[in-house]
C-alpha positions as CSV (number, residue, x, y, z in Angstrom):
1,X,27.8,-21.6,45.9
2,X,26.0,-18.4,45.5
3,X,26.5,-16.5,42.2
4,X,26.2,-12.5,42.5
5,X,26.5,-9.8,39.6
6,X,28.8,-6.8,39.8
7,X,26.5,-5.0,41.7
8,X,26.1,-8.1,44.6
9,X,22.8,-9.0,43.8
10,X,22.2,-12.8,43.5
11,X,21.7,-14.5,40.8
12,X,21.0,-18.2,39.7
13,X,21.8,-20.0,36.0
14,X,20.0,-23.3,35.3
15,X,19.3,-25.7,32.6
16,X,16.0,-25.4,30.6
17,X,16.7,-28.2,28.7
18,X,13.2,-28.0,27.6
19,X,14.5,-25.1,25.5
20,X,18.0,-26.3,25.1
21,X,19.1,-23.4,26.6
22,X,20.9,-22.1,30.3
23,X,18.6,-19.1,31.8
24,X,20.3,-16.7,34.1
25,X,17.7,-14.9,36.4
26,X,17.1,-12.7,39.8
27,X,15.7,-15.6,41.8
28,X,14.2,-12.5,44.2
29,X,12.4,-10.7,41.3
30,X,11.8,-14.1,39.3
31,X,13.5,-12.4,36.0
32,X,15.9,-14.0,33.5
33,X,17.8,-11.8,32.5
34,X,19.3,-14.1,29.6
35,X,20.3,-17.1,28.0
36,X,22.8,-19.0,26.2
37,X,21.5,-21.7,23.6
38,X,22.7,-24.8,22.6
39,X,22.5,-28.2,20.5
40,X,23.7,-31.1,22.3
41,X,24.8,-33.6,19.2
42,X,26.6,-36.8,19.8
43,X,29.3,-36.1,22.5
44,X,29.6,-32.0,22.2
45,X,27.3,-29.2,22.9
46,X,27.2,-26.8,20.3
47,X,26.9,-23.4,21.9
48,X,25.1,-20.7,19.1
49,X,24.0,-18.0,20.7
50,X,24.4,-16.3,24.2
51,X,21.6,-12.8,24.9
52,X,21.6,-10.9,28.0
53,X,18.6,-8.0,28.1
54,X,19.9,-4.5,27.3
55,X,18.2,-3.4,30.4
56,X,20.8,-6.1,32.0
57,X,24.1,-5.1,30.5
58,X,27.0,-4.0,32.2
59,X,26.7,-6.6,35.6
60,X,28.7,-9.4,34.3
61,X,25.7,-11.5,33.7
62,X,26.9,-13.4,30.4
63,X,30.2,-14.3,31.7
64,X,28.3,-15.7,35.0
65,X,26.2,-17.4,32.7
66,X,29.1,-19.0,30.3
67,X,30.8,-20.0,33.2
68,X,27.6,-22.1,34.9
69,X,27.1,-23.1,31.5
70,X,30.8,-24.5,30.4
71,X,31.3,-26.6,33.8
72,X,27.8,-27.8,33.8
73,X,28.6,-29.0,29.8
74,X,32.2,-30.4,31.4
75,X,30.5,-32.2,34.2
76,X,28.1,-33.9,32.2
77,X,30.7,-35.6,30.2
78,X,30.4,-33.4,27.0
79,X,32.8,-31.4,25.3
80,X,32.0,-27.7,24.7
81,X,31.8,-26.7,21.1
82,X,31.9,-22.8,20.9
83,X,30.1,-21.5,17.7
84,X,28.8,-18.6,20.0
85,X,31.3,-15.4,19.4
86,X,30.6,-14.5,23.2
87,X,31.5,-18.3,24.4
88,X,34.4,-18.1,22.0
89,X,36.2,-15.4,23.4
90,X,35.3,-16.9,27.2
91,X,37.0,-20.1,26.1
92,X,40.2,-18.6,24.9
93,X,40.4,-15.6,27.2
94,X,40.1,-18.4,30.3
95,X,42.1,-21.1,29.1
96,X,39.3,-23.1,29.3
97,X,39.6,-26.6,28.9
98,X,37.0,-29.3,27.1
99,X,36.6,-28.0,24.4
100,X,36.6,-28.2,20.4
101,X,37.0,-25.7,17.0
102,X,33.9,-26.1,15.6
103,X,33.6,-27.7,12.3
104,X,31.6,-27.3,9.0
105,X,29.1,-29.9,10.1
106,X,28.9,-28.0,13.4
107,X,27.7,-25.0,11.6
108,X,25.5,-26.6,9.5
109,X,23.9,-27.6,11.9
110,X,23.6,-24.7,13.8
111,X,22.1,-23.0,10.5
112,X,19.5,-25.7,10.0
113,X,18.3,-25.1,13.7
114,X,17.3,-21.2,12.8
């Protein structure tokens, strides 16, 4: 399936799991345009912290990019853990399914990551 912003131009999410993180981009220009981090820990992935360039704002990039992100999580057997603000409001304002509150130990470790 090909993804495309609000203005139709295509763009691709992947995995860098390298940097624990899903990269949107512009697969034409070879830009990312952002990211959304995460800590995979036991049988959740901890979702932190989700950017998109201010250059970038405004095409619908970080939903795209939570979306990829939540089914890829979903598919691979792990249950989403929204610490994120941004992948918290997705969650709830899509009914998504697969995923947990996060707890004190969830934060913790989130804080002991920066």
């Amino acid at each position: 399936m090909t993804l495309k912003d609000k203005q139709n131009n295509e763009v691709a999410v992947t995995d860098n799991s390298e940097k624990r993180q899903f990269e949107i981009s512009y697969p034409a220009d070879a830009v990312t345009a952002g990211f959304t981090a995460y800590i995979d820990e036991e049988d959740s992935r901890i979702f932190y912290h989700t950017v998109v360039g201010d250059e970038f704002g405004g095409k619908g990039l970080a939903s795209i990019l939570v979306a990829e992100a939540l089914t890829a999580t979903k598919e691979a057997g792990l249950t989403v853990v929204p610490v994120c603000p941004f992948v918290k409001g997705y969650v709830e304002k899509n009914a998504f399914e697969g995923y947990r509150k996060p707890t004190r130990q969830d934060i913790e470790l989130v804080k002991s990551q920066g």
